[in-house]
C-alpha positions, 0 to 999 in steps of 0.5 A: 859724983862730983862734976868739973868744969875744964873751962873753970879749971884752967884759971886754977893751979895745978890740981890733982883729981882722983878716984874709983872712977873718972870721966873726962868728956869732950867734942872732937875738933878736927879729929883731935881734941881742944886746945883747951882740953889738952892744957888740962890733960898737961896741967893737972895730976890724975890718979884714977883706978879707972879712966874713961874718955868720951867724945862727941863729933860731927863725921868721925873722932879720928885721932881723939883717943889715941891723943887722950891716950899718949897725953895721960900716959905723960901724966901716968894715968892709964885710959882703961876705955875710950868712945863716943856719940855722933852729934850734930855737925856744928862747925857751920864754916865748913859744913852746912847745918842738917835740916831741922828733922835731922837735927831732932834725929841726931840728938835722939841718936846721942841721947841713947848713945850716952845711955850705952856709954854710961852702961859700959862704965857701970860695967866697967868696960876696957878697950884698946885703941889704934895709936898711929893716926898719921893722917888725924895727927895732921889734920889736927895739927894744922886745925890748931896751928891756925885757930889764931888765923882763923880768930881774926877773921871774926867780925863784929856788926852793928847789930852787936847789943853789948849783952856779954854773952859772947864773952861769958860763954867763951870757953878759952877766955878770948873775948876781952871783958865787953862793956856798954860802949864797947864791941867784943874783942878777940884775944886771937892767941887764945882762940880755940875756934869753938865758934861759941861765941858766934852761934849763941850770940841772940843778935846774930852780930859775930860773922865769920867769912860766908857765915852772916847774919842771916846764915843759921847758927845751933845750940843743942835742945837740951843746953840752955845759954845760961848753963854755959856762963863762966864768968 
C-alpha cells in the first residue's frame, strides 16, 4: 500500500490517485475537516473502486462525513464508507487536556478502534451518512473563516531557541522559513489552526492567549516530532 502524505501533496500539480482501495484519513477540526484536507479533495482526481474516510476527533465528527461526501461527489468519486476513532481532545485553547491516566486510556481506545476500522475495509464495508448537518455546517464555517484571526494571536517569546521545528512540522506552510537571527512568523492567510507549531515546540516558546509557557501541550505517544518533518 502506498502512503501519501496530504501535506506534501499541496505543493504539487493536480494529480490523479487511484485503485482498488483508497483511504483518505484525517482529524476533525471543529466538526468538518482542514483547510488543508479540503484543498486536496478539490485539487486532485480520484478513481477508486473503493473509498473510505476516517477521522479522529475529540467529542463528535459532526459534519466531517457528510462534507467528504458532497466534496468528492464535486470530483466524481463515490465515498462507499465513512467512520472514525475518539482521540485525545488536543485543542488545548478551548478545552483543557485530560489527566495523564486518561490520556493513556484514550490512546488504547483508539488503537483498538483503528484495529476495527481497518477490519471493515478488508471486508469492504459500505454505510450511508446523514448529509444535512446545519448546525456542524456552521460551526465549521466559522471555525475557518477566522483561523486567520485567531493566527495572529500566536506570540513568539524569548524562550524561542531557533531550531525550526515549528516550521518544518507545519502542515499549512505558514510559518516563514526561521533562521539563527530570526523568531517564527506566521503566514496568517495560511493558517489552519493546527496548533502544531505551539504543542511540539521543546521550549514551550509559541503561546496562544491563556495558554503560556507553562500551560501542558501533547503529542501522541506513538508519533515521533521527527515523523512529522515536511521540509
Amino acid at each position: 500500500m502506498e502512503v501519501v502524505h496530504i501535506t506534501d501533496e499541496l505543493a504539487k500539480s493536480k494529480s490523479t490517485f487511484g485503485g482498488e482501495v483508497g483511504i483518505v484519513i484525517y482529524p476533525v477540526y471543529a466538526y468538518g475537516m482542514p483547510k488543508t484536507v479540503k484543498r486536496f479533495i478539490l485539487n486532485n482526481n480520484f478513481k477508486f473502486g473503493y473509498l473510505a474516510v476516517l477521522t479522529s476527533f475529540g467529542s463528535s465528527a459532526g459534519g466531517a462525513y457528510a462534507e467528504a461526501i458532497k466534496l468528492f461527489k464535486k470530483r466524481k468519486q463515490r465515498v462507499s464508507y465513512t467512520n472514525g476513532t475518539v482521540a485525545v481532545e488536543n485543542y488545548v485553547h478551548m478545552f483543557k487536556l485530560p489527566p495523564t491516566e486518561r490520556i493513556k486510556e484514550l490512546t488504547k481506545i483508539q488503537e483498538e478502534n483503528t484495529k476495527l476500522l481497518a477490519n471493515d475495509i478488508r471486508k469492504r464495508q459500505t454505510n450511508k451518512r446523514f448529509l444535512f448537518r446545519p448546525e456542524s455546517v456552521f460551526v465549521s464555517f466559522v471555525f475557518r473563516k477566522f483561523t486567520s484571526a485567531f493566527a495572529k494571536r500566536y506570540k513568539v517569546t524569548d524562550k524561542c531557541t531557533h531550531c525550526k521545528i515549528c516550521y518544518r512540522v507545519c502542515p499549512a506552510a505558514a510559518i516563514e522559513p526561521v533562521t539563527a537571527d530570526t523568531k517564527p512568523k506566521f503566514i496568517p492567510k495560511k493558517c489552519d489552526h493546527c496548533q502544531a507549531c505551539m504543542q511540539l515546540c521543546p521550549a514551550h516558546a509559541i503561546c496562544f492567549a491563556k495558554i503560556q509557557p507553562e500551560s501542558r501541550r501533547y503529542l501522541h505517544s506513538n508519533v515521533k516530532v521527527d515523523e512529522l518533518f515536511k521540509r
